[in-house]
Wavefront OBJ file of the C-alpha trace (Angstrom):
o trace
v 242.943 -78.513 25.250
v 240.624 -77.923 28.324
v 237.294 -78.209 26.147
v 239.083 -81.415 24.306
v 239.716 -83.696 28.070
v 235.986 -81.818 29.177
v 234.792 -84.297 26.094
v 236.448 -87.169 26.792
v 235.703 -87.124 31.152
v 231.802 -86.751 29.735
v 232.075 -89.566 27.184
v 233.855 -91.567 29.938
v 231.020 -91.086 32.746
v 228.459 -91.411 30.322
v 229.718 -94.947 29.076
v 230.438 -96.176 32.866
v 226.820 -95.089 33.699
v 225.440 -96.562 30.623
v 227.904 -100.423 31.791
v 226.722 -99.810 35.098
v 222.867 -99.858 34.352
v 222.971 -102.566 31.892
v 225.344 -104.638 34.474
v 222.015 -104.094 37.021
v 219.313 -105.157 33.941
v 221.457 -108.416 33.537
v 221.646 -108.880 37.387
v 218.080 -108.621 37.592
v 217.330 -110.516 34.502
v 219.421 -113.913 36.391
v 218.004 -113.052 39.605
v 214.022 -113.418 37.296
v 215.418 -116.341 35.728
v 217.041 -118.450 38.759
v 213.350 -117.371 40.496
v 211.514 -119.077 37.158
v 213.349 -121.960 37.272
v 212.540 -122.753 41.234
v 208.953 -122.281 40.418
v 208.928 -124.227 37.672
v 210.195 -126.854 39.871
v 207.941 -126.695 42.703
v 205.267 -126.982 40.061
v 205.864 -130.309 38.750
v 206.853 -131.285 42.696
v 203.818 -130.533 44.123
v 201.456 -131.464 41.190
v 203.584 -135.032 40.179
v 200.265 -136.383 39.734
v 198.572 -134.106 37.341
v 198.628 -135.084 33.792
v 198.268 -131.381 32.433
v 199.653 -128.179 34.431
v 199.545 -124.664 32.563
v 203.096 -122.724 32.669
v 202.411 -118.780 31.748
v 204.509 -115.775 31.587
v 203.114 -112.805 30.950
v 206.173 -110.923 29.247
v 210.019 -110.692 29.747
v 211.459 -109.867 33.248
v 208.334 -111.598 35.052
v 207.900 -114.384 36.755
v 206.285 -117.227 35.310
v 202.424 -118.506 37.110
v 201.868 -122.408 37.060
v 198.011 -123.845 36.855
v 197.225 -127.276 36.777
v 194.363 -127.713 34.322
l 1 2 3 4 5 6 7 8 9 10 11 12 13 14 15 16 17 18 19 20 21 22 23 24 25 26 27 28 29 30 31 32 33 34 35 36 37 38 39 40 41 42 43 44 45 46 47 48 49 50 51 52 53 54 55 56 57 58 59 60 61 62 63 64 65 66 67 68 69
């Protein structure tokens, strides 16, 4: 009985640490995103005029560069 609710308190941490760290990827993830979207923003604010600007992102969970070309 002891070494049956031993299993089931380690299955229980382990799946709340497991939520907990994917709850902070997805955080993260919004906080990237919300961050992308600004400077995406400022980008076509500050160069209104350009007819070509370059938007590059070197991977998933960075933040995106902006180039006017």
């Amino acid at each position: 009985m002891k070494e049956n609710k031993l299993k089931i308190a380690v299955a229980t941490v382990g799946s709340m640490l497991i939520l907990g760290y994917a709850t902070l990827q997805f955080v993260e993830l919004s906080n990237i995103h919300k961050a992308n979207q600004q400077i995406i923003e400022e980008c076509f604010q500050s160069w209104a005029d350009e007819s070509t600007l370059k938007i590059t992102k070197a991977g998933v969970g960075e933040l995106v560069s902006c180039e006017k070309e």
